[in-house]
C-alpha positions in Angstrom: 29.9 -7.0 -8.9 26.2 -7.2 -9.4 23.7 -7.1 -6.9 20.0 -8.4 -7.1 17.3 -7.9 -4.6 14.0 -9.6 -5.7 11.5 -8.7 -3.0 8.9 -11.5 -2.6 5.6 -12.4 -1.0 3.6 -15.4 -1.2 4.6 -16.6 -4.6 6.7 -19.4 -4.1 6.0 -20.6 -7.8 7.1 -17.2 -9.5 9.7 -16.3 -7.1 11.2 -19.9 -7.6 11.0 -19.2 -11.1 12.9 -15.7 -11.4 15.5 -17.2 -9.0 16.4 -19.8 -11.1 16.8 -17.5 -14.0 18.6 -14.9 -12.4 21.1 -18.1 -11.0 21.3 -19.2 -14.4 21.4 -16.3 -16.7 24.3 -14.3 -14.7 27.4 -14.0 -14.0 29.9 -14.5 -11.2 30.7 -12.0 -8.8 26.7 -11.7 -7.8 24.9 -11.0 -4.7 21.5 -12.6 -5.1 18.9 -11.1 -2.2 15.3 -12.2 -1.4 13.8 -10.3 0.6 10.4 -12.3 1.8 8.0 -9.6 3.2 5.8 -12.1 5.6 4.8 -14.7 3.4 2.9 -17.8 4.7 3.6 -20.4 1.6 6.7 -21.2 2.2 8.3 -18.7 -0.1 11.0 -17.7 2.2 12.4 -21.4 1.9 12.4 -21.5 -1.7 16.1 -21.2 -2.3 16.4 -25.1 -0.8 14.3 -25.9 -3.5 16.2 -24.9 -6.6 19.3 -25.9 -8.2 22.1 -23.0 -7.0 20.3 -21.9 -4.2 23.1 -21.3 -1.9 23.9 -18.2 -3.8 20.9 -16.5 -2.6 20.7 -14.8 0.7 17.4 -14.8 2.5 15.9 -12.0 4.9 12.5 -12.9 6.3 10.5 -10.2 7.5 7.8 -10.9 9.8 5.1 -9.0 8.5 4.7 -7.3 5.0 6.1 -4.1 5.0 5.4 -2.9 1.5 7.3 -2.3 -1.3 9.5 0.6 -0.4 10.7 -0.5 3.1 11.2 -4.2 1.9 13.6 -3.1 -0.9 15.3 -0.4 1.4 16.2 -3.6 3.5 17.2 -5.7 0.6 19.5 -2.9 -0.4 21.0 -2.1 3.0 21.8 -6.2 3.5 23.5 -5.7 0.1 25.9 -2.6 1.7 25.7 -3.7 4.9 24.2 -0.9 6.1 
């Protein structure tokens, strides 16, 4: 199993962009994980705009809580911790 958590935050153009490649460019069993850290541009709904989107689960923060914390919660979603 492979597990990715891309943490993201007001990029919706580059985080579209590694999405789709990640999507395309691995292999099944995957657990794909954005993490939006309080983004305002609509990042947080980008996986409704690309093509395999479903595979992606999204956890929206409310506010950005920096780098570490984000990913700590990406990886806890991933082992349900």
């Amino acid at each position: 199993m492979l597990w990715v958590v891309v943490l993201t935050h007001n990029n919706f153009r580059l985080t579209s962009l590694v999405l789709e490649a990640i999507i395309r460019f691995t292999t099944h069993p995957r657990s794909i994980i954005q993490v939006d850290n309080g983004s305002s541009d609509g990042t947080s709904d980008v996986r409704s705009h690309i093509p395999g989107g479903e595979a992606i689960t999204t956890v929206r923060l409310s506010s950005n809580t920096g780098f570490p914390k984000g990913h700590n919660i990406g990886s806890n979603t991933v082992f349900g911790a």
